[in-house]
Each structure stands twice: as C-alpha cells, then as structure tokens.
C-alpha positions in Angstrom: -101.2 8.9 199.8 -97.4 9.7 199.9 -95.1 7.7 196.4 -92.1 6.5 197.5 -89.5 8.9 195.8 -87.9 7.9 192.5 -84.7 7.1 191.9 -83.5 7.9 188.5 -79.6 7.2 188.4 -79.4 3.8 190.1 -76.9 2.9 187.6 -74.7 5.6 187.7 -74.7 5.2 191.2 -73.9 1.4 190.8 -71.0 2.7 188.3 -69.0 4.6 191.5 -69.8 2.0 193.8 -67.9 -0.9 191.2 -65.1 1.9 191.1 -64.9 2.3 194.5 -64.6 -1.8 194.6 -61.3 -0.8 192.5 -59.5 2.0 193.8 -57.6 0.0 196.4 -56.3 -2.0 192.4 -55.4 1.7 190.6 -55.7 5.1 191.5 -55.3 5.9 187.8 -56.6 4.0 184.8 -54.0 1.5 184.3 -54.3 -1.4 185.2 -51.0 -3.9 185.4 -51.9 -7.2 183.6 -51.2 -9.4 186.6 -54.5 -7.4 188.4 -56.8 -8.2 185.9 -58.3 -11.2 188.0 -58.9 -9.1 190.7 -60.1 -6.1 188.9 -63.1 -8.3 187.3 -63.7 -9.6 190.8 -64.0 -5.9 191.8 -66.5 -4.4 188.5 -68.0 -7.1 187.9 -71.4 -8.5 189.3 -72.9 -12.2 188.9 -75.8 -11.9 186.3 -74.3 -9.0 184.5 -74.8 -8.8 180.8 -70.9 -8.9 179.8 -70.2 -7.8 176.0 -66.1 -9.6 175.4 -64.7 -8.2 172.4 -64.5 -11.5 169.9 -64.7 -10.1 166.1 -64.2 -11.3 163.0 -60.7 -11.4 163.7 -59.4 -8.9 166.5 -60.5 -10.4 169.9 -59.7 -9.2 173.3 -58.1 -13.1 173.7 -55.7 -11.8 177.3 -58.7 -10.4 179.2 -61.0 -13.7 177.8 -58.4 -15.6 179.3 -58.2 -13.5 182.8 -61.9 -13.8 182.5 -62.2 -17.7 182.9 -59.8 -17.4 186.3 -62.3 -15.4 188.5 -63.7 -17.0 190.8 -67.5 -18.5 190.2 -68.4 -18.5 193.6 -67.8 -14.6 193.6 -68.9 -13.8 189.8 -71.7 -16.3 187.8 -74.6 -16.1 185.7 -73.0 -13.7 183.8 -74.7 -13.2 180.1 -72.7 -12.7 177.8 -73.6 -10.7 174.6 -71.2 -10.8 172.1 -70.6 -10.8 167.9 -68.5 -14.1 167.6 -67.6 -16.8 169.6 -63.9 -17.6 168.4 -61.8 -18.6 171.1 -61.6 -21.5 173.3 -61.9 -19.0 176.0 -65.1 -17.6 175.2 -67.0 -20.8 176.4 -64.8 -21.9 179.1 -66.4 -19.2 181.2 -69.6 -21.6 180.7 -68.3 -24.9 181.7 -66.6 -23.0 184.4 -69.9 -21.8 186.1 -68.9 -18.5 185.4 -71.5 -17.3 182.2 -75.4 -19.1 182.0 -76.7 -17.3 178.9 -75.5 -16.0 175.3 -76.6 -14.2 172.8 -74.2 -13.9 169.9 -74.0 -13.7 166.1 -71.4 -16.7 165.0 -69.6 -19.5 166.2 -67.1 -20.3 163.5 -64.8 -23.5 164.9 -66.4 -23.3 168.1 -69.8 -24.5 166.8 -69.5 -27.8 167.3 -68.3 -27.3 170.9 -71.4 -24.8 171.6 -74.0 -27.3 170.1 -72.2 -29.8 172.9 -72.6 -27.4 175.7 -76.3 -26.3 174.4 -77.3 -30.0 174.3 -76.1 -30.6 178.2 -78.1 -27.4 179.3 -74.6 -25.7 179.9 -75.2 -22.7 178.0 -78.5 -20.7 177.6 -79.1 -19.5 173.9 -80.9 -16.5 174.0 -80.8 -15.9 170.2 -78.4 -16.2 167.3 -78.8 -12.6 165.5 -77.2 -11.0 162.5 -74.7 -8.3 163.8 -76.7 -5.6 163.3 -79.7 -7.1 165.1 -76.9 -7.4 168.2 -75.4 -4.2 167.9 -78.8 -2.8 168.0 -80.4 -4.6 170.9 -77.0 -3.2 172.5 -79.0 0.0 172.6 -82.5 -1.3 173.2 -82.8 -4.7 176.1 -79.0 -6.6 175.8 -76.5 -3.1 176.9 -73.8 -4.5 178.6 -72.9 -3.5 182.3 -69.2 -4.3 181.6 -67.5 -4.0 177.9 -64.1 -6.0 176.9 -62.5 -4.8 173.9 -59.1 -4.6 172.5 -56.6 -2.0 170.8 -53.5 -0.7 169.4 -52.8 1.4 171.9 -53.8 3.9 174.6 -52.1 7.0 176.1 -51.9 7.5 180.5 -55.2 9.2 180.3 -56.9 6.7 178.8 -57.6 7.6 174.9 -57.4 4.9 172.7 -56.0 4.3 169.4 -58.1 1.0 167.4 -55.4 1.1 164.5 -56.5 -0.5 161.3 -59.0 -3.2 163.2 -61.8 -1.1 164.6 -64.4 -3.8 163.4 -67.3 -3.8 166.7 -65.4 -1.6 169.0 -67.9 1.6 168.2 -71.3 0.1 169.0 -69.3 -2.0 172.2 -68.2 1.2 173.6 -70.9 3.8 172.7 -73.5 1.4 174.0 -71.8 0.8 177.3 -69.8 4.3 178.1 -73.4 6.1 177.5 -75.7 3.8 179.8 -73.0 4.0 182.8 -71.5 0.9 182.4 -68.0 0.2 182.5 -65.4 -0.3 179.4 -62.2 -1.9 179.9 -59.5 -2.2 177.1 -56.3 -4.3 176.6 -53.8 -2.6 174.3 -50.6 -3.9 172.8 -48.9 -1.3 174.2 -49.0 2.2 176.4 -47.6 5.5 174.3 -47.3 9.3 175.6 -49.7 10.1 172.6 -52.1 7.9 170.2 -51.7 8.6 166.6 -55.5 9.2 166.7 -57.9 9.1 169.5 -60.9 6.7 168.3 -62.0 6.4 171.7 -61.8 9.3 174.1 -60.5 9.0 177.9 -63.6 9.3 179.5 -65.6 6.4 177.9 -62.6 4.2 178.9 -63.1 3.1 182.6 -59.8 0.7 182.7 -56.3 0.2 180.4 -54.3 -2.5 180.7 -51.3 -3.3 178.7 -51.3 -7.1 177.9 -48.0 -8.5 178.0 -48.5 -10.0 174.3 -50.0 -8.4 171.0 -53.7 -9.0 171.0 -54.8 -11.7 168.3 -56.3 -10.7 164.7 -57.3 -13.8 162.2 -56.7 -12.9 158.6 -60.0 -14.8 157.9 -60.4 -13.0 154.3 -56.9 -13.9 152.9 -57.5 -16.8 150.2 -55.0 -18.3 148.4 -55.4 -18.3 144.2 -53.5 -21.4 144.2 -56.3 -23.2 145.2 -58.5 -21.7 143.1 -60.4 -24.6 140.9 -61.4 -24.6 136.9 -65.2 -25.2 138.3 -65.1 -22.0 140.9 -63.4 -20.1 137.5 -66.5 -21.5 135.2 -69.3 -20.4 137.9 -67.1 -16.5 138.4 -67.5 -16.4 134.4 -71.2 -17.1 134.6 -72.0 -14.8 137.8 -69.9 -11.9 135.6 -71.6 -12.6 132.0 -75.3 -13.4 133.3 -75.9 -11.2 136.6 -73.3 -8.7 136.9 -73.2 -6.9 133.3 -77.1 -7.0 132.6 -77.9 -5.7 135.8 -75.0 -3.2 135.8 -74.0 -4.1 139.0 -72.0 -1.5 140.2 -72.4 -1.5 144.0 -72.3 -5.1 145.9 -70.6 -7.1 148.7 -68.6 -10.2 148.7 -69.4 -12.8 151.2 -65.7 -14.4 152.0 -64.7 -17.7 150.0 -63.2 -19.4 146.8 -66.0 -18.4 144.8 -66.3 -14.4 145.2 -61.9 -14.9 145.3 -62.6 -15.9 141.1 -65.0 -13.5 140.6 -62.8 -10.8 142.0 -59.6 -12.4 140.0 -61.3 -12.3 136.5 -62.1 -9.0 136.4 -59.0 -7.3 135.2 -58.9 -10.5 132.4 -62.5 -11.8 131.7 -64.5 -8.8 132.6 -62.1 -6.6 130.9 -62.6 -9.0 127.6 -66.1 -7.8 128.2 -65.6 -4.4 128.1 -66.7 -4.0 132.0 -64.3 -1.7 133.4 -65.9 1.3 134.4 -69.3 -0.3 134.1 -69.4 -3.2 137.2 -67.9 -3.3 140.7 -67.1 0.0 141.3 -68.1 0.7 144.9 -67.7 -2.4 147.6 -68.6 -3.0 151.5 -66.0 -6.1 151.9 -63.2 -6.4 153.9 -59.6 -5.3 152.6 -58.9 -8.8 150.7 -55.5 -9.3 148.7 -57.5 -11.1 145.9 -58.6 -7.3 145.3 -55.6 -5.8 144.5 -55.3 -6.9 141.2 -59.4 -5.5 140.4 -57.8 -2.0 142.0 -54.0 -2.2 140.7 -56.6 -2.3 137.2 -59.0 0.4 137.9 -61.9 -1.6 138.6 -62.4 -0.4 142.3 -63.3 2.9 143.0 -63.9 2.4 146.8 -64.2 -0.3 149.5 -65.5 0.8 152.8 -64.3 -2.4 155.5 -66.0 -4.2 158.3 -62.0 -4.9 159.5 -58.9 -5.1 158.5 -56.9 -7.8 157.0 -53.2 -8.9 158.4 -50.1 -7.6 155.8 -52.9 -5.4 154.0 -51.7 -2.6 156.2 -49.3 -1.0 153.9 -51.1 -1.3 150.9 -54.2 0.4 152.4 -52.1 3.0 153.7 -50.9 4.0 150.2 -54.4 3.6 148.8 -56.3 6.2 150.5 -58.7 7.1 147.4 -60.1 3.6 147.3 -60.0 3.0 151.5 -61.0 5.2 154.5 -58.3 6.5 156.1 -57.4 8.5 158.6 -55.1 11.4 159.2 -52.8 9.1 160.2 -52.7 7.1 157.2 -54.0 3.9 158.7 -57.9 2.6 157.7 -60.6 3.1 160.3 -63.0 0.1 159.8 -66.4 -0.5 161.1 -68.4 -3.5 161.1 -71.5 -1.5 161.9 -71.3 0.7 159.0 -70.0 -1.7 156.7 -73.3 -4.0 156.9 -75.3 -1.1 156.4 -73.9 0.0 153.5 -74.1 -3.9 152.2 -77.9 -4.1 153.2 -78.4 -1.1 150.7 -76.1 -2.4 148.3 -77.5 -3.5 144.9 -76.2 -7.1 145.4 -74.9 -9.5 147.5 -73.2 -12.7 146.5 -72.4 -15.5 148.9 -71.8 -18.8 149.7 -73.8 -21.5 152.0 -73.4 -24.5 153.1 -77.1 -26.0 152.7 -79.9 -25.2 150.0 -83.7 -26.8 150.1 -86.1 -26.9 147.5 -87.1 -23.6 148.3 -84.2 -22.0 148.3 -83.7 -21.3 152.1 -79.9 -21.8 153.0 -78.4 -22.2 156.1 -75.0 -22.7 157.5 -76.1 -24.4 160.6 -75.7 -28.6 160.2 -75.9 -31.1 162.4 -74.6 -30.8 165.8 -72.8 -27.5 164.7 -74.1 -23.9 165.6 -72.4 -21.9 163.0 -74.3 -18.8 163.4 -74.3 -16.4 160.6 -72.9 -13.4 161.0 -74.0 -10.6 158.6 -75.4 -12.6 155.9 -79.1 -12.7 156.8 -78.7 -8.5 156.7 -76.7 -8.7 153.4 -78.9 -11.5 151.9 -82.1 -9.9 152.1 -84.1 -7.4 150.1 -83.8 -4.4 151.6 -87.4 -3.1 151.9 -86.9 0.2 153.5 -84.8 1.3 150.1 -85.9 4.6 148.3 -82.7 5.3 146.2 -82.9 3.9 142.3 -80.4 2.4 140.5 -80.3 0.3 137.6 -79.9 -2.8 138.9 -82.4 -2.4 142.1 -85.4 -1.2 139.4 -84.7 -4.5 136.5 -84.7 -6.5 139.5 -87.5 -5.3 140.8 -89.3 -5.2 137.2 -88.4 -9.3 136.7 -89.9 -10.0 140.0 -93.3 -11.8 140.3 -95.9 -10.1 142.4 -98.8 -10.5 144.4 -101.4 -11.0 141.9 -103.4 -7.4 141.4 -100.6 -5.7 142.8 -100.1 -2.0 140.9 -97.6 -0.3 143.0 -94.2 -0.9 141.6 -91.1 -1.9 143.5 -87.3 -2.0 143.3 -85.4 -5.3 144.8 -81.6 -6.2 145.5 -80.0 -8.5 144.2 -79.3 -11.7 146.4 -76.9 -14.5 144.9 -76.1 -17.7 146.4 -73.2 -19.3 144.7 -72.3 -22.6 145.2 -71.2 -26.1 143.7 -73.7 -29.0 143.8 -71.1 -31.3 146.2 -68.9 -30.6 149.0 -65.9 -31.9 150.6 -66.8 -35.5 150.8 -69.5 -35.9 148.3 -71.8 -33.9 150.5 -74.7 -32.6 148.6 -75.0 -29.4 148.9 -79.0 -29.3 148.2 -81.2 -31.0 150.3 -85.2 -31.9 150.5 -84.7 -30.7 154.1 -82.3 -28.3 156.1 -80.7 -29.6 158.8 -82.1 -26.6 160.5 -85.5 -28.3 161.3 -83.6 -30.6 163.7 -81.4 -28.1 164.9 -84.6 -26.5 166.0 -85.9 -29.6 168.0 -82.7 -30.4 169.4 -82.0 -27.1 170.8 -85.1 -26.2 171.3 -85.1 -22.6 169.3 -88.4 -21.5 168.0 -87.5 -21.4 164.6 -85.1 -23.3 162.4 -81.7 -20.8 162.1 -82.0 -20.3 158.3 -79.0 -17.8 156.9 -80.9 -16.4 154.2 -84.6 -17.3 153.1 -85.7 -18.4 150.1 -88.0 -15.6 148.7 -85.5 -13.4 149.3 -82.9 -15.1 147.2 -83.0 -14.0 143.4 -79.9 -16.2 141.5 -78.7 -19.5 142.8 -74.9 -20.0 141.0 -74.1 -23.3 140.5 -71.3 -25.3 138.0 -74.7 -26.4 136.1 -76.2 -22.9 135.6 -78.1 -19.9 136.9 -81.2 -19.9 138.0 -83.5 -16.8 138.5 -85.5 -17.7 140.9 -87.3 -14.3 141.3 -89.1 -14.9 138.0 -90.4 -18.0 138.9 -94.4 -17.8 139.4 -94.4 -20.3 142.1 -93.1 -21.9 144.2 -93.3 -25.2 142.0 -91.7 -23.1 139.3 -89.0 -22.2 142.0 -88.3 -25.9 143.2 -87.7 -27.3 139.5 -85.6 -24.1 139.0 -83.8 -25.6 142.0 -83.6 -29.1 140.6 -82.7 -27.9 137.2 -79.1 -26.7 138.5 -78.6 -28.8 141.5 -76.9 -31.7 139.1 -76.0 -35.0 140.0 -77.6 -35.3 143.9 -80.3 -36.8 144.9 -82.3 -33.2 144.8 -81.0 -32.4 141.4 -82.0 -36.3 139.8 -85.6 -35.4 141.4 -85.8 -32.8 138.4 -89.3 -33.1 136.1 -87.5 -33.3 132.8 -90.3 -30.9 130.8 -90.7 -28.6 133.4 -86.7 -28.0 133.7 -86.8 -28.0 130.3 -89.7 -25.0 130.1 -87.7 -22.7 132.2 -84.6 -23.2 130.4 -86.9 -22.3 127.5 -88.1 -19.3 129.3 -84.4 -18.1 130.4 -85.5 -18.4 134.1 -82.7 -21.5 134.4 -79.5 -20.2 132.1 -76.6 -22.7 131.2 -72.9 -21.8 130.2 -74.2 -22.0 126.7 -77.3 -20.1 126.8 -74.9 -17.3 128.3 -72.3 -17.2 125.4 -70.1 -18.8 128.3 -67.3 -21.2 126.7 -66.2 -23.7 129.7 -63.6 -24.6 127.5 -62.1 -20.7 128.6 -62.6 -21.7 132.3 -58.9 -22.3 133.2 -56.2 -20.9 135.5 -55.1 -19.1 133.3 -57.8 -16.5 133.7 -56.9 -16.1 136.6 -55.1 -12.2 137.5 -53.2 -13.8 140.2 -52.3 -17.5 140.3 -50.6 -17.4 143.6 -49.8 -15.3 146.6 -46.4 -14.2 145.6 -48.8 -13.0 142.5 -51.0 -10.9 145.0 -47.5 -9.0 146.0 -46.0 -8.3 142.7 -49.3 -6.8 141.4 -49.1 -4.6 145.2 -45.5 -3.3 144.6 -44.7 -5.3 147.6 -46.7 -3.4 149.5 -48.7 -6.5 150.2 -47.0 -8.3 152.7 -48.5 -12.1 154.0 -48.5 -13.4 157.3 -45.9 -16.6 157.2 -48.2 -19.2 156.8 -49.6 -18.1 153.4 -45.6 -17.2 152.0 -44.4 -20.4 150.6 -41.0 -18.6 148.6 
C-alpha cells in the first residue's frame, strides 16, 4: 500500500503565497500607511490566530485602527491572542464580525465593555492567562500567523529599533518570524540607520510609517500628592515587620499608592532604621519616578523593567549602573524577562481589589473582566526555586507543613497590601469573591482568582499584618483574616478569643506590637511630596508628561 507523500512546509509555503497576495502593494518592505487596509486584506486569512501589539502601555493603536476597516466578508473569525486589551479598538474588531475568539492576559478600562460583549456571545474567551502563560503558549498551541507590533523606528531594509519600550515585542516576534508567519511593524518614523537593531530585517515581513507617534500610557507614574497618612502607616508596617526581618533584598512592586509609600519612605523611615544596604537592593518593576528618590539615596542597586515609563527616558539614560542599557544609552525592557526574574524574586507585594476568608484575591468584579496581568506569576511560590537566600529559607522555616513532612523547603514571600474599604465604602474583604459568579455568568471553568490563598503569606492592612503562612489551618487562617479586616461586615465576623490567640502568638501583628508609632505616619515622611519633588531629587532629568506638571 502506497502513503500519500508528506508535506512538511505547508506553512512556509502559505507564507509566499500571502506575499505574493502583496507584491502588487510593495515591492519592498514599506508599506505607505494609506495601504494598510489592503495589505491586511492581502496577509491575512479569516480564522487566523492574530497577536496585535497592546502592552502595558506601548500599543500598535494605527494598525488596530486599520485593522477594524477590513472588510468581514473578506477576513473574520480571526482569534486574537494578545497581552492586554487597552484600546477601544482592540474589541471593535469583535462587534465588527471581524475577531470570534481571544485569549489575552488583562483588560484594564475595557473590562467592563468585554464582560458586555462576553455576555451577548460576541466574543469567545478562550482563557485569561498570566503573561508568561501567553507568551509561552505563543510557542506551544496559540503562535500567531500574523504579528502587529509597534516601534521607534525602522531603517529601508527593514531592522527595527524598539527604543526604551520593548515590553512584549521579543516573544511577539520570535514566536511568529520563527514558525513562518508574518510580522508587521508600525514605527514613528523611517531613518537611514537605527541606533540599535532589536529586531533584524528578515523577521520583519512589513514597515509602515504611521503618520502619528504610536501611543505609550505612563501607567506607573503616581503622584505623592495623593499619597494618604493610612497608605504611609501600612508602608511603615510592611518595612518594620516583613521587609527588615526577612532581609528582603530582592522583590517586585505591583503598581499603586501603596508600593508608591513604601518606595518613598525608604531614604527617611527605612534609613531611620538603619536599612540602607540591607533591604531593596535588586528590583523587577518598571522605571517609576517614586524611585528616584530610593536611587538618588543609594537604596537601589538595580531594576531590570517590563517597560518603560514616559519622561523617565533621560533619567534612565544617565543611570546606566542601576538600568539596562544599551550601547545607545537608551533602556532595553522586557516584559518576558522581567516576570521571570519577579517569579524568583524573594517577594512580591501587591495590591487587589477583593479578599475572602481564605485569602484568595481577585481583581475580577462584577460585570468587569479585569484580567490580571503578571500577578498570579509574581504572587505565587515559586516551586521550581533551588537558589537560598535569607528571606526564601525563614519563610520557608515559619511555614506550616503537611503533617509528617521531613524534607525541608524554602518559600517566597507573597504580600497583599490593602485598606479594609474602598472608594465608596466598598469592603474590600468579602465571605465570597465575586469570581464564583463571574464563573457562572461567563461560563469559565474556574472562578478567575489573581492570586490564591495558600500561596499568600502577609496580608497588609491599616489594622495590622497578618502571617498567614503560620497559621495551622485554615480556621486559624480565616480569623487571621477577620482579625485585620476592621470595620466590614468580614472583619465584625471576628471570634474575639481566637483573634485575640494569634495576636498572642505574633501570627496577627498591630502597629504596636511592631514598635510602629502611627502618630509618625504623616506626609512628612514622605521623600517626595509632589511631582515637582520627583524632579528636583532627578536633577531635572525627570521630566512629566503635561498632565501630571501642575507648576
């Protein structure tokens, strides 16, 4: 019996035949903006898996827009497999006919407009991952047939230059160029030679100068004006009961308020403490101005970034011991490397919008698809650790273990910080996560929690810390919970004598069981008490987009 031959390059073969489709567009590979339309009509194949560069903050925003004008009749079903869904853009394509499923990581402002569309059967919800569970299933069952990113700037043959924002472009690229599919990149503008090639020619299939800069959201730029006393109390607290015990030393800051006063107090309150030298020495965060003052004062030995942030530019550039720069001068970030080195990081301290009694959290509410980003890689134990460190082994020591267990284990740190009430009076803590009917209306196998419970080890709050890894139970865990989730309905559920017991047994620890005076807790500790602050501690190197300038 004769086998049919094999054929082992159908998708290089499918690669020429969607050039081909595009040579009668370009006989280079630049591409003049007002083609765009009819180049996707060209490369691009209904039910393709479609990867559009939407980050953190640098988003391919003209070719999402170019994207929603094909024509559906020609190009639908796409599925689209990408980090964040930011723009209005990025889900137009589905009300549009144009995209059916999507995998992605998080939603940000667009969640409530995805739960809508989810709920009508609009879009198809394949999963909502971490990044790194996306970037790898890039290489694995979700590589894209057509990539979308975005960049400085490219030269006529094609090599690109990311600039300071590299953020998801790496695994987009690599993932796509190296299984024949094709890459096409907008840049701000064309030059006769890129300052660095971060992309080489011949994994770039199309260039095409968009005729405005491409947009980046300076998402990690807080303002210390708006700092509170209670945020100040909790940064005292997470400094003077987690961070000098533990010698904590290498760690990641989730983005927000909170980690803003922690980072703040160090050259004043952790200084006090004798710290410097001791405690937040190496960091996988992105370049935030509430930094400088922790570098300006010899805190910071080293931040590796997941992105860039907008007027940090200058600063980074003249900073090249603490940041990772290139020949040029200018920071080459990577989101992919940046939550690896997190996930082996001794801790990682974040914020959430949700907490149950057992200490799963979850940004995902009510008729809002959040997503979550990196946190569920950077809030949990990272089990595949070998390397020791202080921190990871007194962790690991504290921890309660299966009863009999001999073999000794190390554990990171994981450290939700939060105050009891939100905006509004929402509680914070909960008897039940929204999640559980985010799962039945959207009909997801499991409820999207952020971070789970036994893999949380300090919960931050204005009451207290508790350490939840010493608890014996999960009883013991739930009146930890109570014991510092104050005045709601979760925290009035508290058994008196039990909360009492653990406060007894230092597994729940107040501002005065830490030597912490609230009375200290003012602005006034504060490094920086404003943005104008942030610059004069910089040299004026920092410089802030308009919106955050108010001199």
């Amino acid at each position: 019996m004769l086998l049919e031959e094999k054929i082992w390059d159908t998708l290089l073969r499918n690669k020429r035949s969607r050039l081909e489709r595009a040579s009668h567009i370009t006989s280079s590979k630049i591409v003049h903006h007002d083609d765009v339309v009819r180049l996707f009509e060209a490369v691009i194949e209904s039910g393709d898996k479609i990867c559009v560069e939407g980050n953190n903050q640098k988003h391919a925003d003209f070719l999402s827009e170019q994207l929603t004008l094909v024509d559906p009749k020609k190009i639908n079903g796409l599925h689209i497999v990408q980090s964040n869904i930011a723009l209005s853009t990025h889900l137009d394509i589905f009300e549009k006919g144009i995209a059916k499923k999507l995998d992605f990581c998080y939603s940000g402002e667009q969640g409530v407009r995805l739960g809508r569309l989810i709920k009508e059967n609009i879009v198809e919800v394949g999963a909502i991952h971490t990044y790194l569970e996306l970037y790898s299933r890039y290489f694995v069952d979700l590589t894209p047939r057509v990539s979308i990113i975005a960049a400085q700037s490219a030269d006529k043959y094609g090599n690109v230059y990311t600039g300071f924002n590299t953020e998801d472009t790496p695994p987009i690229v690599e993932a796509t160029a190296f299984k024949n599919g094709l890459v096409i990149v907008q840049v701000n503008e064309l030059v006769d030679e890129v300052p660095r090639i971060d992309i080489p020619s011949d994994w770039i299939s199309f260039v095409v100068k968009a005729p405005r800069t491409h947009y980046i959201e300076p998402i990690f730029t807080r303002d210390p004006a708006l700092i509170t006393e209670v945020q100040i109390l909790m940064a005292m607290m997470v400094i003077k009961g987690i961070y000098e015990p533990y010698g904590i030393n290498r760690l990641n800051h989730g983005i927000g308020f909170d980690t803003a006063a922690i980072e703040l107090i160090l050259p004043t309150y952790a200084e006090s403490l004798g710290l410097r030298g001791k405690i937040c020495e190496y960091m996988s965060v992105n370049p935030c101005p509430t930094l400088i003052p922790a570098i300006e004062s010899g805190f910071i030995k080293n931040i590796h970034c997941a992105g860039s942030e907008l007027g940090m530019e200058d600063y980074i550039t003249a900073r090249p011991d603490i940041f990772f720069n290139g020949p040029d001068g200018s920071m080459r970030s990577n989101r992919a490397f940046c939550q690896l080195a997190g996930h082996y990081a001794d801790l990682f301290i974040g914020s959430t919008l949700q907490i149950d009694v057992e200490g799963n959290s979850s940004t995902a509410t009510l008729n809002r698809i959040a997503g979550f980003g990196g946190a569920p890689n950077f809030g949990s134990d990272s089990r595949a650790r070998r390397h020791s460190s202080k921190a990871w082994l007194m962790a690991g020591r504290e921890s309660m273990r299966p009863e009999n267990a001999t073999m000794p284990r190390g554990r990171k740190l994981v450290v939700q910080i939060v105050e009891t009430f939100k905006e509004k009076m929402q509680p914070t803590f909960v008897e039940r996560l929204d999640a559980w009917q985010l799962m039945d209306d959207f009909k997801l196998d499991l409820p999207p929690v952020m971070v789970y419970g036994d893999d949380i080890t300090h919960l931050v709050t204005e009451e207290g810390i508790a350490h939840l890894h010493k608890c014996k139970n999960l009883l013991e865990r739930e009146q930890a919970i109570r014991g510092v989730a104050g005045y709601t309905p979760v925290g009035l559920a508290r058994n008196k004598n039990q909360v009492e017991s653990l406060i007894a047994r230092g597994i729940i620890q107040r501002p005065q069981e830490l030597g912490v005076d609230p009375r200290m807790a003012t602005r006034n500790l504060l490094a920086a008490r404003s943005i104008k602050d942030l610059v004069n501690w910089s040299d004026g190197l920092y410089k802030p987009p308009k919106r955050f300038r108010n001199w």
